[in-house]
N, C-alpha and C positions, 0 to 999 in steps of 0.2 A: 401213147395212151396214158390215160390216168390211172393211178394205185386201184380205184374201184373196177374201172372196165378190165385191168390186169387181173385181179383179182376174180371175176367173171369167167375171163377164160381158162385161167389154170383150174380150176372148178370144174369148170364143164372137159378137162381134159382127164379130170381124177374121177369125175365119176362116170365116163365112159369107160375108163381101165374097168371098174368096179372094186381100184386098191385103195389104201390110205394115204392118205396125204405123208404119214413118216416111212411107208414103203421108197424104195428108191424111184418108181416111176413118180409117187408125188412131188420128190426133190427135183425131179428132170422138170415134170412141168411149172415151177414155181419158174427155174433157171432157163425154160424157153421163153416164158414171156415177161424173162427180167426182175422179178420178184421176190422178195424175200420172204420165209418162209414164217417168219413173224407178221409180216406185213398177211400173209395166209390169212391166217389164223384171228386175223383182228375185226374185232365188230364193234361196231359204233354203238357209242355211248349217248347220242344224241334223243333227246326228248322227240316223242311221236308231237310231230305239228298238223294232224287231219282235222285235229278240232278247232284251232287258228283259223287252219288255212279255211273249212267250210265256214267261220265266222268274219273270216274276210271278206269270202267271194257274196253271201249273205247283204254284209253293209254297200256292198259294190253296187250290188244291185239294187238296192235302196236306194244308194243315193249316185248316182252312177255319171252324173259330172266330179264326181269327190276326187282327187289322187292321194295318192297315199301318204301326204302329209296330215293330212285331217284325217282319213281313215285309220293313221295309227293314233291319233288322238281318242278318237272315238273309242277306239280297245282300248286305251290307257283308260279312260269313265269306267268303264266295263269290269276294268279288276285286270287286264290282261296284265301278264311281267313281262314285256318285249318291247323292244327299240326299235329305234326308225330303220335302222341298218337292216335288221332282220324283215321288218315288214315290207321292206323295198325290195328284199329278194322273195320273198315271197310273190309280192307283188306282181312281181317280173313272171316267176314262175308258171303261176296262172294267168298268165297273159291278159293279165286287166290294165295293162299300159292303155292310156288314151293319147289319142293322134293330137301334137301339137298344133295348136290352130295358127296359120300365118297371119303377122299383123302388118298393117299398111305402114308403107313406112310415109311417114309425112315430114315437110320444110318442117326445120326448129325455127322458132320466133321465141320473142321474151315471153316469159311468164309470171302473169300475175299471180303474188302474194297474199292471199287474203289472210285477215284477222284469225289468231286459231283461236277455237271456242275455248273456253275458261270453267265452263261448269252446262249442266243440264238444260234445256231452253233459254241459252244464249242465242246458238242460229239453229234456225232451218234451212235447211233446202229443198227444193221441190223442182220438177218438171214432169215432160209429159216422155211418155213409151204407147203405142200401138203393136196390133195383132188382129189376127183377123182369125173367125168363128171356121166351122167346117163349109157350111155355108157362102163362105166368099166375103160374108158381112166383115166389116173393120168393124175394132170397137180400139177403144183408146184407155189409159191406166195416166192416174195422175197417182205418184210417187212421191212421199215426202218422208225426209229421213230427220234425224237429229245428228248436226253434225259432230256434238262432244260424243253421245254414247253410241253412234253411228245405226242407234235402235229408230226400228221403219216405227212411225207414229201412223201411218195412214197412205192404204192403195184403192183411190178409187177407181172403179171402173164401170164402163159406159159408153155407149156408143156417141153419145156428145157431152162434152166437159167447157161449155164457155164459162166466163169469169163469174157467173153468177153462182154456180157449181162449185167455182175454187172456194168462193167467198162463204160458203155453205157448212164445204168439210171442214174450211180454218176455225168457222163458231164454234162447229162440233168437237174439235178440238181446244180449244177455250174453253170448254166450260167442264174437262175433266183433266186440262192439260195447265192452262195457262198459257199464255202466249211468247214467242223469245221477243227478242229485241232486234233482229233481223234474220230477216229470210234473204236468200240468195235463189234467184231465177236467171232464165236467161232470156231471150227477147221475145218469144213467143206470144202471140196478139191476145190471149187470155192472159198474160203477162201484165202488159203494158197498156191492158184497155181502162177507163173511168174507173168500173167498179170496184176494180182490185184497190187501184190506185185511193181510190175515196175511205174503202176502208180501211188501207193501211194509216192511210192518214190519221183513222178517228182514234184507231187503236193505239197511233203513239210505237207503226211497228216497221222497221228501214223496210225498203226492199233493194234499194240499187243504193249503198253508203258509200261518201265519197270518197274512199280509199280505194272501192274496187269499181272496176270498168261494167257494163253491163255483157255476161257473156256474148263473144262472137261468136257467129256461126261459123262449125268447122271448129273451135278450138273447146273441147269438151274439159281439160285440165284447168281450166277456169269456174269451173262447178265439180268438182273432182266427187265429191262424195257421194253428191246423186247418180252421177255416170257410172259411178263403180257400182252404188246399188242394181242400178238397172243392168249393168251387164252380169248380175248374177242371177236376178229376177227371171232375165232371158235366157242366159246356159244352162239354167238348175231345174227350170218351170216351162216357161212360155214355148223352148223348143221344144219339148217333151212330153208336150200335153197337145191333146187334140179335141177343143170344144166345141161343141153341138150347140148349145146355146150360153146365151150372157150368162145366165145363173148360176150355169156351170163352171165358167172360167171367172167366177165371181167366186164360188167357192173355195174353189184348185188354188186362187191364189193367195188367197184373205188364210189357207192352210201353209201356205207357203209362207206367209207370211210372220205368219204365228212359230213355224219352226224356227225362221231366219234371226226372229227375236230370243227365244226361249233354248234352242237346241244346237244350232250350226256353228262351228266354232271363229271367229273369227280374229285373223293374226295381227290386227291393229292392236286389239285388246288381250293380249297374251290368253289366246288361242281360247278363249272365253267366250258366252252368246254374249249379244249385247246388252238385255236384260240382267242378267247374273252378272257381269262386270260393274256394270252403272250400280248394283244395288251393294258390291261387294265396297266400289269406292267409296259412297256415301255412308256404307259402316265406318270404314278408316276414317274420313274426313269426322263424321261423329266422335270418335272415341279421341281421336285429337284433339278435337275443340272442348271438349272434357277434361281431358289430359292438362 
């Protein structure tokens, strides 16, 4: 037994006598269950954690794919003075452990290296994610991330996305973004049909450069950034939500989307949204080129 459950029982044996602990039947029950009579006598000094612990279980629920690497971030914004170590037993505590998901294991093959971006609308990437309404109806989400600030510029959704649609949100984006200098896609036939193609052409914008292969199907590590967006889009949101109609899962995610930017921490960018990181860089890169 531990000092506390010892501690327990010699208690409950002194105050059944109804003597004192410095009576000699005190001394006998310290010495039945091994105890020292200091060790009695000792009360913890430790800070009451209900208010943590309810502000834990709180974020949990909010965000409730979160684990406690980012939930103790999240208390650190807050003002909390606690560490990982502590919020991991806590953690534990209240049993907000989430079930590790099994991952497929698949054949290794080479892997392509692509270009790493250098600054702000260097590349995009983009592809497609589906879901379907409560209704049965599929709709589909076209995803486009920036892969320096890893900040989502744009999630359209819809129940059809041909190339005429890509070519649509891209303007939309040009004309309060500005355009990079390559996008990375994978082969998908909105991909690779006329229109896309024509307007990249006019814009002067890569989509398949010839250092990199045009993603295979099956090997998702060849578009790394989009794939990782979307598998957060889908853990965080898309499973989570149950929508009735388009406009609804139009909203749910365009909110989601605006957190993912602005509030969710992300550990590429030393545990920063990716709006606040991009905007913290380009202070620094300013006051250097000042400097």
């Amino acid at each position: 037994m531990k000092p506390a459950l010892r501690r327990q029982v010699a208690k409950h044996f002194v105050q059944a006598s109804g003597l004192s602990q410095r009576e000699p039947f005190g001394q006998v029950a310290c010495e039945l269950v091994r105890l020292q009579r200091c060790s009695f006598r000792y009360r913890s000094r430790k800070p009451d954690d209900a208010s943590v612990r309810l502000r834990l279980k709180e974020l949990a629920q909010e965000r409730p794919r979160f684990g406690y690497p980012r939930l103790h971030i999240l208390l650190r914004r807050e003002g909390w003075p606690i560490n990982r170590k502590k919020v991991y037993r806590l953690y534990c505590e209240e049993k907000l452990k989430l079930r590790p998901k099994k991952r497929k294991r698949i054949a290794s093959g080479l892997r392509v290296t692509p270009t790493v971006a250098t600054k702000a609308n260097h590349i995009w990437t983009m592809d497609f994610m589906s879901d379907t309404l409560s209704c049965g109806r599929r709709f589909r989400a076209l995803s486009i991330v920036d892969a320096y600030s890893r900040k989502c510029l744009s999630v359209e959704v819809d129940t059809s996305l041909p190339g005429e649609r890509v070519v649509r949100v891209l303007e939309h984006l040009r004309e309060w973004r500005g355009l990079p200098q390559v996008i990375q896609v994978d082969n998908g036939p909105e991909f690779t049909g006329r229109r896309l193609d024509e307007w990249a052409y006019k814009n002067r914008v890569k989509l398949h450069p010839a250092q990199w292969a045009p993603v295979e199907p099956g090997k998702p590590i060849q578009n790394a950034h989009i794939e990782s967006f979307n598998g957060r889009l889908r853990d965080e949101c898309l499973n989570l939500e149950w929508f009735s109609t388009l406009r609804e899962a139009q909203r749910v995610i365009e909110k989601w989307c605006e957190d993912y930017n602005q509030q969710r921490p992300h550990s590429a960018l030393d545990n920063l949204p990716p709006a606040v990181w991009l905007q913290q860089n380009q202070t620094k890169e300013l006051h250097s080129s000042v400097v």
